[in-house]
C-alpha positions as CSV (number, residue, x, y, z in Angstrom):
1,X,95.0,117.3,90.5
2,X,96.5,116.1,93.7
3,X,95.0,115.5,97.0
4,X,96.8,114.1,100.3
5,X,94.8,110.8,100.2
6,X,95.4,110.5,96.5
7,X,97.2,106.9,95.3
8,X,100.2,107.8,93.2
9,X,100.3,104.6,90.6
10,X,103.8,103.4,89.3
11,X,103.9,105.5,86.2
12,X,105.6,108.7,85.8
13,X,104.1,112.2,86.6
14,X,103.7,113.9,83.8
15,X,104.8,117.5,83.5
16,X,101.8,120.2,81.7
17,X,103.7,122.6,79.9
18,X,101.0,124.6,79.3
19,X,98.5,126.7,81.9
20,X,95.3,125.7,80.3
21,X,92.5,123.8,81.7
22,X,93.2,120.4,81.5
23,X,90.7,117.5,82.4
24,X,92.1,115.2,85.1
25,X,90.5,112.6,87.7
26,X,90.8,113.2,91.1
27,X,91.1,110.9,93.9
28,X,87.0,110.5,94.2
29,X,87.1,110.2,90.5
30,X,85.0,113.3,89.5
31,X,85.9,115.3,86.3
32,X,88.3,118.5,87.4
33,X,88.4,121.3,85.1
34,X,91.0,123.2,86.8
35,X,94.3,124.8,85.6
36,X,97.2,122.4,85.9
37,X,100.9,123.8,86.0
38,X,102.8,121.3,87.6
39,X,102.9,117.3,88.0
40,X,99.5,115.1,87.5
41,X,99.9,111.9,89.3
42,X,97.4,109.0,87.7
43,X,94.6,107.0,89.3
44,X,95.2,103.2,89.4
45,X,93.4,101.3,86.7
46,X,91.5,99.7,89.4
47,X,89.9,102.5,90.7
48,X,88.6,103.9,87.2
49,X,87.0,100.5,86.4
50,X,85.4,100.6,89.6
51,X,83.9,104.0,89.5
52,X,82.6,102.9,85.9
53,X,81.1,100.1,86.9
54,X,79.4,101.4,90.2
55,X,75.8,100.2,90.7
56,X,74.8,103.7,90.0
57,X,75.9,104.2,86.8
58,X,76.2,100.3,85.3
59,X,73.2,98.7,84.0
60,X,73.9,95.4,82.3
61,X,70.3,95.1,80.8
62,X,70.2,98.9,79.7
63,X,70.7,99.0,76.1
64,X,74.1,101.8,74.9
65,X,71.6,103.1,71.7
66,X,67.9,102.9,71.9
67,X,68.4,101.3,68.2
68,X,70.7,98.6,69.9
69,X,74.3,97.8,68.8
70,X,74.5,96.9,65.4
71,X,77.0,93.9,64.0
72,X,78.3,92.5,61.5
73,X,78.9,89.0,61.3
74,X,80.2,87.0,58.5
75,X,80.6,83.2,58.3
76,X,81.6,80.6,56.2
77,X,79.2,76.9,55.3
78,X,82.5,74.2,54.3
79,X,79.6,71.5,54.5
80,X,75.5,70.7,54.5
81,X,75.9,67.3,56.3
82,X,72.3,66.4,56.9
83,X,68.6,68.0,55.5
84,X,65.2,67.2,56.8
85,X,62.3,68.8,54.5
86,X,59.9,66.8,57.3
87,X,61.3,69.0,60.2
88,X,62.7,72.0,58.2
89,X,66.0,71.3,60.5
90,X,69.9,71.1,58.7
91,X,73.1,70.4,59.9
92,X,76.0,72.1,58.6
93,X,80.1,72.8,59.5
């Protein structure tokens, strides 16, 4: 999808061999589904990330999964150096 105001990024075009519907981003950065049977020209990286990350759509304190993300973490103890039973507190590399 092309438009006259559209930023052409320094990649090539790349041809669609096939008339199907396609999804492509257009210069406002809304999803297209129209048919495609010539050249699509990309969007500068710049532009998606700032679309993604608008105000609107971005929330840093809104959790992906209403479960949270769930990882895994694995660590290794080489050494206890120091234990207090008085303060319940350790050290350890």
């Amino acid at each position: 999808v092309t438009s006259s105001t559209a930023e052409v990024c320094e990649c090539d075009t790349v041809e669609a061999p096939r008339a199907e519907n396609i999804y492509a981003i257009d210069s406002r950065l809304k999803d297209v589904r129209e048919p495609s049977y010539g050249p699509v020209t990309c969007v500068p990286d710049a532009k998606i990330v700032n679309y993604l990350l608008r105000p609107a759509a971005y929330n840093k304190h809104k959790l992906p999964y209403k479960t949270g993300v769930k990882v895994k973490v694995e660590f290794w103890i080489q050494e206890i150096t120091a234990i207090s039973e008085m303060t319940n507190d350790f050290e350890m590399e």
